[in-house]
N, C-alpha and C positions, 0 to 999 in steps of 0.2 A: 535473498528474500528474508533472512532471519530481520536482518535492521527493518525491513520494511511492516516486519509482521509484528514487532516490536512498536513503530513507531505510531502499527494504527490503533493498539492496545492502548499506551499511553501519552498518546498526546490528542489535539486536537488540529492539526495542520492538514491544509490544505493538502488537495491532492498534485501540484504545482510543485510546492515548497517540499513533497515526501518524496517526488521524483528525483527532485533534482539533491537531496540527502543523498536518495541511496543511488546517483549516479544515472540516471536517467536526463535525458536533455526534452526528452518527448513523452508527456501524459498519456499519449495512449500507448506507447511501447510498455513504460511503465503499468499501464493499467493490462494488457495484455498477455505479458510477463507473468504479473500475479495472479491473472488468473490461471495462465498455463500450469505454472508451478503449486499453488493451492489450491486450485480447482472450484473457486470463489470469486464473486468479482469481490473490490475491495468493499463496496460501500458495505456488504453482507458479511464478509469479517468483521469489521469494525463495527457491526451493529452485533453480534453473535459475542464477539471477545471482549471488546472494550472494558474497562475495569469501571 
């Protein structure tokens, strides 16, 4: 999750195209994942973090 917690810092990619970066084949596995792990869904990191 570090690449993923990375990529919603600085970039602007889909949540599709960040899946399937960091190895995910499935948006919600992937969105599920993150939040397990962060304890955030993504769209509220990447509104919190973002640079």
């Amino acid at each position: 999750m570090v690449k993923a917690t990375e990529l919603l810092r600085e970039s602007q990619l889909g949540l599709k195209e960040m899946a399937t970066r960091v190895g995910y084949e499935s948006e919600v596995s992937f969105s599920k994942a993150f939040k397990r792990c962060a304890g955030v869904v993504l769209s509220f990191y990447r509104q919190q973090y973002a640079s």
